[in-house]
N, C-alpha and C positions, 0 to 999 in steps of 0.2 A: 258785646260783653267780653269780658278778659278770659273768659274759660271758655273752649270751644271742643264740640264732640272730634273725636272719640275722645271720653274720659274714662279711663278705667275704674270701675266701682268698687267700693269697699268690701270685701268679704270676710267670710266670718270663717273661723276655723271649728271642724267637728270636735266635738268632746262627751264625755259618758254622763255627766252631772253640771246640770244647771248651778252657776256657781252662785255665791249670795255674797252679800255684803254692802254697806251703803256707795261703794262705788261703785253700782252696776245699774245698769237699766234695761229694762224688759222690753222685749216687744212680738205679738204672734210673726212665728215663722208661715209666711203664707206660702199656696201651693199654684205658684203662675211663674211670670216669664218677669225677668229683673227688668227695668225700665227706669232709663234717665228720660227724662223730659226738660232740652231746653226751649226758651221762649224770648226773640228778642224782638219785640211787637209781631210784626204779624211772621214771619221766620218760626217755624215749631220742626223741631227736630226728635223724636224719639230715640234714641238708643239702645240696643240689647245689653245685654249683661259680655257679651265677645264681640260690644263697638260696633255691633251694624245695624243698619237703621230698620226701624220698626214701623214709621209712619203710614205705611201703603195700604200694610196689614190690620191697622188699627185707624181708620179714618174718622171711628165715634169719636176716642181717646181723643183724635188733633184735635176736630170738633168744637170738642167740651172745652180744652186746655184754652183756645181761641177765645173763649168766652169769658175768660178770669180779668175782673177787673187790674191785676197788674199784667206791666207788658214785659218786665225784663226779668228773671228767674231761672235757675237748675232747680229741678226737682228731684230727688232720688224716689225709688216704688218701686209695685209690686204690680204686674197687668193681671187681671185674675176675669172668668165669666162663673158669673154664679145661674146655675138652674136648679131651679126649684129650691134655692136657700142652701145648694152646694156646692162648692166650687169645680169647676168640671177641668178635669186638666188637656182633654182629648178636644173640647173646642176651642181651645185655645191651639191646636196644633194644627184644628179645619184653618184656620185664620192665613196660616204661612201657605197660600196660593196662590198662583202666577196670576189668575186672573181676577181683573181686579171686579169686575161687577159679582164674580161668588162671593169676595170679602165683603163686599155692600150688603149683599143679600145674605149672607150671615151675621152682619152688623148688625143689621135691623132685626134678626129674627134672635139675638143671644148679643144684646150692648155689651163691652166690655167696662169694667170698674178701675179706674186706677187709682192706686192705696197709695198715697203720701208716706213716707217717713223719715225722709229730712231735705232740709232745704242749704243748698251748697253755694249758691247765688242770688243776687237780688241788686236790681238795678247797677250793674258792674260792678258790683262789690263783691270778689270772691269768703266764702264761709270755710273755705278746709280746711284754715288754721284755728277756726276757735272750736273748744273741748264741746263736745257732745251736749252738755249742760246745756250751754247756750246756743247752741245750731237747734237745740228745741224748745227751749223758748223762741227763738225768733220764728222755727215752722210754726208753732200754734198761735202766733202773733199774723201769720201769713194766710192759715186757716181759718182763722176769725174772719180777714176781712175779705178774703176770696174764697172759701168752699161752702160758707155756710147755704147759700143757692145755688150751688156748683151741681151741675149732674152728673154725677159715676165719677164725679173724685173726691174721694173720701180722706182721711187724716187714719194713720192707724193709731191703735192706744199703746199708749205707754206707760209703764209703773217702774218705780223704785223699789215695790213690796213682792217679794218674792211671792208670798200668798196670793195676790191680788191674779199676776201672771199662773201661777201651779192652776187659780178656779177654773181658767178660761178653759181647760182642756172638759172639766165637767160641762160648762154652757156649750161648747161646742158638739160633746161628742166625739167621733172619730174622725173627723173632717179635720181639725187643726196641724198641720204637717208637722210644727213643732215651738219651741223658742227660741228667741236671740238676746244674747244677752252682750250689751254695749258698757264698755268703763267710759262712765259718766266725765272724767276728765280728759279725754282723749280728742285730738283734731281728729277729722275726715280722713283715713289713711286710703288713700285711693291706690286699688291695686294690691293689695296688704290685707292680711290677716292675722292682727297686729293689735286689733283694737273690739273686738267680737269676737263671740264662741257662738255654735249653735247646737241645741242639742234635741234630734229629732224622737218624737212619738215613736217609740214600737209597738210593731202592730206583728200578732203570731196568728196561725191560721195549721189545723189539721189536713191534711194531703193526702191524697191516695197519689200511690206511682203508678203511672198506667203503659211505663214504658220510658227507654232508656237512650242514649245515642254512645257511640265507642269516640273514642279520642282520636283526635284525626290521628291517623297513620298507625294506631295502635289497637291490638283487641282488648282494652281493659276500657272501663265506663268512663267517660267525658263526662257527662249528666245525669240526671232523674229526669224524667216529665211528671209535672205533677197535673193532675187532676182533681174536678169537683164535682158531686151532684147536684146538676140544677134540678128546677122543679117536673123537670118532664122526665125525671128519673137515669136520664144521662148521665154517662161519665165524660166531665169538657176538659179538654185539657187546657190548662191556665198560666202555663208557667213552668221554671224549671230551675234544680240547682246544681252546682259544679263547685270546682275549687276544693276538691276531698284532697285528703294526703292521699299522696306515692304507698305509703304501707298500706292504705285503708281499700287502694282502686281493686286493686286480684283479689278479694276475698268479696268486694262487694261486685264483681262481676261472675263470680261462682255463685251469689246470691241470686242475681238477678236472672243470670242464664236460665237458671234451674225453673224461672219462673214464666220463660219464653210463651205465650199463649194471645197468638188474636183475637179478638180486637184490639185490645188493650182500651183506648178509648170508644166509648158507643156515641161521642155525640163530638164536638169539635172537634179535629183532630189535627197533630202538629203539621203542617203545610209546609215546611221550612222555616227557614227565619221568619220572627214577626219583626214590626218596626223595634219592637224593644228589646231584642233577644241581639247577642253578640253570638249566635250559633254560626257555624260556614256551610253545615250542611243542611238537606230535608229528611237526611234517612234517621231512621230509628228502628229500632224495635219493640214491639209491643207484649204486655208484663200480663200476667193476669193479675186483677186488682187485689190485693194481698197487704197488700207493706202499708203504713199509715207513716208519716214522718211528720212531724212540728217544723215550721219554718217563720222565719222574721220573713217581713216585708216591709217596704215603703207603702208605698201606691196601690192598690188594684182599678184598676179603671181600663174600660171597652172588654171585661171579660177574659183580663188577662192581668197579670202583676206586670205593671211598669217595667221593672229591672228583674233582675236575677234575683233570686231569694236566697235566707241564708239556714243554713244546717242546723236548728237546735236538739232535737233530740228525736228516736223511733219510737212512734206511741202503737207498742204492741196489746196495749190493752182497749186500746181503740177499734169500733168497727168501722171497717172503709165507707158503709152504708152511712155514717154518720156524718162525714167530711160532706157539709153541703157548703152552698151558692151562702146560704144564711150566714156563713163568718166573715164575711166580703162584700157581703151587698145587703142592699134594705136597710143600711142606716141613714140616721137623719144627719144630713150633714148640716149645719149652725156656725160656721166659722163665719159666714158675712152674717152674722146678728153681733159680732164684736165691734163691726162699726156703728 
């Protein structure tokens, strides 16, 4: 084929508003790992999203791809494992292990899906130059005659109707990470954020502080730790946020001081760094549970917020008893009922 990995993939720039207009095209933001998929007969190459190969880790995916009636194609996608009808982002991360018989043994126990959504090659004919329009007509032309019996590779949906994209967030629930929005006359801008926006779902969540950490080399607060009650009546800690202003840190460390009292957390408690945390350190100190804060998030998943969360407002009219497990967990997650 004339196009050969590493191909850097198109991406999409954040923005605050899904924009509208008949030049644009919809498509759910899913919540897994970017994957090119080339194929030049029996030759299946996977690619990440930062050009390194995926194949080892996903041996269902080569599998299936193996079994498409054509032999020569790039595929763009999305890798995702769906359990129990939600997309699980935490095993997809069991997946990236040295050894390869646990990837087997999680293959089999949690297949993974790989979501189609555009097609960049075919039979050596590269597709990055024709406009979006037509790279999608020719994927649902490709979908037709190779996914319709395909197992766990799906086509994702696409629309031109702003409406049609805004329902998907109600069929889904809180599961859909967000939208992409692609100008319909645009080639493949590989590497480029140029030709796509994306604009993700916020998701807010009430917090108890259960304790704090200082800035390195400084005694003014670095962080919050935020905390939840789960159902055994613990305080878990979940997560945490940072990034105050310089004027805001000496008055919210006279706050917090004042609120010095162990445990702080009665039921998880901060270990040091998690995988998701960019902390350096394991110290903290523990708050009596008092302060209530609002925060955006991405993610919550394995009982913790993915990433850092963000600042919205102190809900002093909130009881900390309130902030449970329930604004984070126990939904139905429905984003794989879009395929």
């Amino acid at each position: 084929m004339q196009l050969k990995p590493p191909l850097p993939p198109m991406e999409a720039r954040l923005v605050e508003q899904v924009p509208t207009g008949a030049e644009w095209q919809y498509e759910p933001k899913w919540d897994g790992f970017r994957c090119l998929a080339f194929r030049d007969g029996d030759n299946i190459y996977l690619q990440s999203k930062a050009g390194q190969p995926l194949a080892r880790y996903f041996p269902d995916i080569v599998a299936n791809v193996a079994k498409l009636p054509q032999q020569q194609f790039i595929l763009d996608g999305e890798l995702v494992i769906p359990i129990g009808g939600a997309l699980s982002f935490d095993e997809l991360q069991l997946r990236l292990h040295p050894a390869a018989s646990r990837v087997q043994k999680l293959a089999a126990a949690h297949p993974a899906v790989y979501i189609v959504f555009d097609l960049l090659a075919e039979n050596g004919n590269s597709y990055l130059k024709l406009n979006l329009r037509e790279r999608r007509r020719r994927l649902e032309k490709f979908a037709r005659s190779n996914l319709r019996s395909a197992k766990n590779i799906r086509l994702s949906p696409a629309t031109t109707d702003y409406r049609v994209a805004s329902d998907w967030f109600r069929k889904t629930g809180r599961d859909l990470d967000g939208i992409i929005a692609k100008r319909l006359d645009a080639p493949y801008a590989s590497g480029e954020r140029t030709a796509a926006v994306k604009v993700k779902q916020i998701r807010t969540a009430d917090c108890v502080v259960g304790g704090f950490r200082y800035a390195t080399g400084k005694r003014v607060i670095g962080s919050l730790l935020l905390g939840l009650y789960g159902d055994d009546g613990l305080l878990h800690h979940v997560g945490f946020i940072s990034g105050f202003k310089a004027s805001d840190r000496r008055e919210l460390t006279k706050k917090f001081e004042a609120l010095k009292k162990p445990p702080g957390f009665t039921g998880n408690a901060p270990g040091g760094p998690s995988r998701w945390s960019t902390e350096r350190t394991g110290e903290w100190e523990p708050v009596a549970p008092k302060i209530v804060v609002e925060v955006a998030y991405n993610h919550f998943t394995g009982g913790r917020f993915r990433h850092g969360t963000r600042f919205l407002r102190w809900r002093s009219d909130k009881d900390p008893r309130q902030c449970t497990m329930d604004q984070v967990e126990h939904r139905e997650g429905k984003a794989i009922a879009l395929l």
